[in-house]
C-alpha positions in Angstrom: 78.5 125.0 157.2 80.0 122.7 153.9 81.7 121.3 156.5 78.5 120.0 158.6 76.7 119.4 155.8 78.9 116.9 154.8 79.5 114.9 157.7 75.8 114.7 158.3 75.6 113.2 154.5 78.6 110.9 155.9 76.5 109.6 158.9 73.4 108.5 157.0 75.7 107.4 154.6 77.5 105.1 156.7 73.9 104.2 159.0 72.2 103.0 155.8 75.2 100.6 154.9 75.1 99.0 158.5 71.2 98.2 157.7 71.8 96.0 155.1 74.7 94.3 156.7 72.3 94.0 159.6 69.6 92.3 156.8 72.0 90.0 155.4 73.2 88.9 158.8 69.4 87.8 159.8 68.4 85.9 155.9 71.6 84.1 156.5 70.8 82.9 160.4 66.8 82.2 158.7 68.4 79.6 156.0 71.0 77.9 158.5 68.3 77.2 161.1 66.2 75.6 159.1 68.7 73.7 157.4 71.4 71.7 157.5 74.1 71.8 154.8 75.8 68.7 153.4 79.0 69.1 150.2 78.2 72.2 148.0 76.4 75.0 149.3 73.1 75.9 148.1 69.8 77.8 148.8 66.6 76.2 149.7 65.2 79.0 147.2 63.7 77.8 143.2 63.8 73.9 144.4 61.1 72.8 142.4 58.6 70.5 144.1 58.8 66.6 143.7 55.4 66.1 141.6 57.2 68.4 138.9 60.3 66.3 138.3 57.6 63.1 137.7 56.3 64.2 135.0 60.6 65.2 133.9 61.4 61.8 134.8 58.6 60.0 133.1 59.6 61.7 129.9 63.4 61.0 129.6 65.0 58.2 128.2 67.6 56.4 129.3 71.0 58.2 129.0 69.1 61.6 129.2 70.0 64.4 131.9 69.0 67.7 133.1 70.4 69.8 135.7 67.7 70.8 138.2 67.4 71.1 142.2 64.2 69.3 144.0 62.5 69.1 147.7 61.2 65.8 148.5 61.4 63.0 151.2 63.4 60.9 152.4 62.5 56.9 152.2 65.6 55.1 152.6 69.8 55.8 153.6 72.4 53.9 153.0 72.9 52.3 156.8 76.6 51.5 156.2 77.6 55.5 155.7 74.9 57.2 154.9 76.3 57.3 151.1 73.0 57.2 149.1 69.2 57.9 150.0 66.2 57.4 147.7 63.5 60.2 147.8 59.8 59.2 147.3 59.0 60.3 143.6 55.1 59.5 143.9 52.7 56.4 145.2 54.9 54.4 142.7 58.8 55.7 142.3 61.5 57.0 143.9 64.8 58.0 142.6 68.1 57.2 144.1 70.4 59.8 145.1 74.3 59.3 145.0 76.5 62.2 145.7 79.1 63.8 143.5 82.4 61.8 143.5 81.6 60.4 147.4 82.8 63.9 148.7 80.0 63.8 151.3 77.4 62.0 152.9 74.5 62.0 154.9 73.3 61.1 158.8 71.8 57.3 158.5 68.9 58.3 160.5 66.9 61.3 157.7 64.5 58.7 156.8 61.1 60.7 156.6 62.5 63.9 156.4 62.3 66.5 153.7 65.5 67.1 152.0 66.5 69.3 149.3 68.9 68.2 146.4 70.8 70.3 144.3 72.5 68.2 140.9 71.8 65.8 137.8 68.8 64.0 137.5 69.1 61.8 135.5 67.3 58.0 134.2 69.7 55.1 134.0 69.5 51.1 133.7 70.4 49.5 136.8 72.5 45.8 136.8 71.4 43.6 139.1 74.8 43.3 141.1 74.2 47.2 141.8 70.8 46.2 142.8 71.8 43.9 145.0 74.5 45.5 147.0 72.0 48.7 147.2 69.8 45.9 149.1 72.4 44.7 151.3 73.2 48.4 152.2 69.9 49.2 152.6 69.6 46.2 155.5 67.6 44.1 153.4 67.4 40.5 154.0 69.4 37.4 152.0 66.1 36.3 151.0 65.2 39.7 149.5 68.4 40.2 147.7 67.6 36.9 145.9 64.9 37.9 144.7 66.8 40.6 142.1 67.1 39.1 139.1 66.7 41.4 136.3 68.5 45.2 135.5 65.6 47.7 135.4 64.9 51.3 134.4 65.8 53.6 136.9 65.4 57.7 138.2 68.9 58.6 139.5 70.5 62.0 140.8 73.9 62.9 141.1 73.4 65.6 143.9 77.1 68.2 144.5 74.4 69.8 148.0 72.3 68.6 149.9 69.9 70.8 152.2 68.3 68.9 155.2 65.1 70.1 156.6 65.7 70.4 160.7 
C-alpha cells in the first residue's frame, strides 16, 4: 500500500514539473515572435514608454547618465551598416542611439518601426565633424552637410540590446 502511495505522489510529482516546462516553453515562443533580438538579450517587459524619458532628458545636464530601457520609433538608420538609429523623442527631439562597443547592429531598413532599447541614456554635446559624418551616413546631401556649423546639445543612448518589434 506505502508502496502505491508513493509512486502515485511520484506521478503528480513529476506531471506538475512538466506543466511549467510546458509554460516556460510557450512565454518564450510569445517574446521571440514578436521580436527580434539584436547584441544583449533582454525582455520587452518594464521598458518605459518614450514620453517618460522626455521629461529625463529635458532635466539632465550635459555629462549626466542614467541606466534605463525605453520603447519608441524609429526615424532614421545609419544606411552604410545600420550602426546607429535615432528614435523620435517627441514633435521636437530625438535621441541617437549607438551601440555598445560596435558589437552589433541593426537592419537599414527599421525606419518607422517600434524598437526597444535597453542601455545608457545619456545627454552629450555634439562637434560638428560628428554631425556631419552622421549626415553623410544618414544619406543627406552635400548641401545639407554644409549647413552644420555649430556643436549642439544632444540626447544620446548607448544601447548593449536592442528588441525590434516584427
Amino acid at each position: 500500500m506505502r508502496l502505491l502511495i508513493l509512486v502515485f505522489i511520484g506521478v503528480l510529482l513529476l506531471n506538475s514539473c512538466k506543466k511549467k516546462v510546458e509554460n516556460q516553453t510557450n512565454h518564450d515562443k510569445i517574446a521571440t515572435t514578436e521580436y527580434t533580438s539584436f547584441g544583449k538579450t533582454i525582455i520587452p517587459d518594464d521598458a518605459i514608454e518614450v514620453k517618460s524619458m522626455v521629461s529625463h532628458y529635458n532635466t539632465m545636464a550635459v555629462g549626466d547618465s542614467i541606466n534605463t530601457k525605453m520603447k519608441a520609433t524609429v526615424t532614421e538608420v545609419c544606411q552604410a551598416k545600420g550602426c546607429w538609429m535615432k528614435l523620435q523623442l517627441d514633435n521636437n527631439s530625438d535621441v541617437m542611439v549607438k551601440f555598445k562597443d560596435y558589437g552589433f547592429f541593426v537592419p537599414k531598413d527599421i525606419k518607422d518601426k517600434t524598437v526597444i532599447v535597453n542601455g545608457l541614456a545619456y545627454v552629450a554635446e555634439q562637434s560638428v565633424e560628428d554631425q556631419r559624418h552622421y549626415a553623410e551616413d544618414a544619406g543627406k546631401t552635400a548641401t545639407e552637410i554644409a549647413t552644420i556649423t555649430k556643436p549642439k546639445r544632444t540626447f544620446a543612448f548607448e544601447a548593449d540590446g536592442v528588441l525590434i518589434k516584427q
